[in-house]
Steps between C-alpha positions, in 0.01 A plus 500: 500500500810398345506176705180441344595577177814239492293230639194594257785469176657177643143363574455582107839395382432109666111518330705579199758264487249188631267589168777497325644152557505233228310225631627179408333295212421222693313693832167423586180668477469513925933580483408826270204622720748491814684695293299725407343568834845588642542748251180635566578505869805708412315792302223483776760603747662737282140671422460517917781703496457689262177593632683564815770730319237715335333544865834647634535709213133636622623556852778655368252749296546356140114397404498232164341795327723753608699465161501248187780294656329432830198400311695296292611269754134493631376370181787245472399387844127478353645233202668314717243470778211442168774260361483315819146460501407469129792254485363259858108506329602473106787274625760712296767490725754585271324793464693602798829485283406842324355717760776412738793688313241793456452479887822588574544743238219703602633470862858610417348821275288596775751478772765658267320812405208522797326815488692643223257548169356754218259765588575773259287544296179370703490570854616254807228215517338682794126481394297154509427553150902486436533203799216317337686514153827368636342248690295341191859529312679313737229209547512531096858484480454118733208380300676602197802282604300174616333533189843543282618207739233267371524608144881430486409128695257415218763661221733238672260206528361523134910525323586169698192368458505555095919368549356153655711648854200532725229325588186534785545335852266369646294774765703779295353812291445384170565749212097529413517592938745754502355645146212581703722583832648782284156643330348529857811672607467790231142525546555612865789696382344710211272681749722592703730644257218688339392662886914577503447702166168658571670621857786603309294722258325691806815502675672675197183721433483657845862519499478762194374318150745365265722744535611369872601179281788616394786270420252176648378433191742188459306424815156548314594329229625150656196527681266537280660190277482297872157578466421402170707176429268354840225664373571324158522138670151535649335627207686280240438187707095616525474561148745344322573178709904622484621294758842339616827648390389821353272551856874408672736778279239787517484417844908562530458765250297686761749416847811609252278868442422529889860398584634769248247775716721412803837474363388879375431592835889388589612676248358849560601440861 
């Protein structure tokens, strides 16, 4: 598994470092899709094996949703394999860029700290009720992150775009494209957060009432702002029109809450 887990973090490091070079001014459009592609290549391979790393972790007895940092690294896999996809059919490839470094970060947590997580005071997720809840919160924690990927790409876009430093290719997203991109991401993310909560609740409920909370409610709390910051984006584009950059800093509002749930769960570890 650690063989896996080196080749799975250089695999990332390359996808990394090819996003991350400075094309030159004068490259061509066909030069910077090559480019691209490469670097796409390069987190493909390093998503393969990180699949393949979290399948000898299973062998090895350490489910994804045996503990908060194994499902961590199976919801990183989950926004890099949606960045993949979202970013070949929206042609956002540089969407690739962000969920790469989360990737490996997810993969080194989970390898790092495997089965070791926070029971006390809720039971071991034994039940399906408590299997289904960490399973919605992990593909919630990846849908959370393509969507907080897209938002920072259109943040991006629109400041060079207002500085006169940007402007469309030809065949590329436009910023009206990936306006919508990111809306259609946080409507399929909303429900699943709000299954994640409602799973939660029951979870909590059968596990004693509020009192079994105990000291989670930092947990409670972040989650409940996820919630309503991409609540707010759906209802205030429906009935307000809001749209844009407020849609795009609610949207990293709400990634910033769930990412605060999980560095909680570190921290009580």
């Amino acid at each position: 598994m650690l063989v896996l887990f080196i080749l799975a973090s250089l695999a990332y490091g390359a996808a990394i470092f090819a996003y991350a070079l400075d094309p030159p001014a004068s490259e061509a459009r066909a030069d910077a899709l090559h480019r691209e592609a490469r670097a796409g290549i390069l987190l493909a391979i390093a998503a393969a094996l990180h699949v393949a790393c979290i399948g000898a972790q299973c062998v090895a007895g350490e489910h994804p949703f045996g503990s908060v940092f194994l499902a961590t690294s199976f919801g990183a896999l989950i926004a890099v394999i949606g960045g993949l996809v979202v970013g070949r059919i929206r042609r956002a490839a540089t969407l690739g860029a962000i969920v790469a470094p989360v990737g490996l970060l997810g993969l080194s947590v989970g390898v790092m700290f495997g089965a070791a997580s926070v029971h006390d005071p809720l039971p071991a997720p034994t039940s399906a009720l408590a299997k289904a809840h960490i399973g919605l919160a992990t593909a919630g924690l990846g849908g959370f992150t393509i969507a907080a990927g897209i938002a920072a790409l259109y943040l991006t876009m629109d400041r060079r775009l207002r500085l006169k430093r940007w402007k469309p290719q030809p065949g590329g997203l436009s910023l009206t494209g990936l306006e919508r991109l990111h809306y259609h991401a946080v409507m399929l993310v909303v429900p699943v957060l709000t299954l994640t909560i409602v799973t939660g609740v029951l979870w909590t409920v059968k596990s004693g009432g509020v009192a079994a909370i105990g000291g989670r409610w930092i947990e409670v709390v972040m989650a409940a702002a996820a919630w309503l910051c991409s609540a707010a984006i759906l209802v205030m584009r429906a009935a307000l029109g809001v749209r844009g950059r407020k849609s795009a800093l609610l949207t990293l509002a709400a990634f910033a809450c769930t990412l605060l749930v999980l560095v909680w769960y570190g921290v009580r570890a």
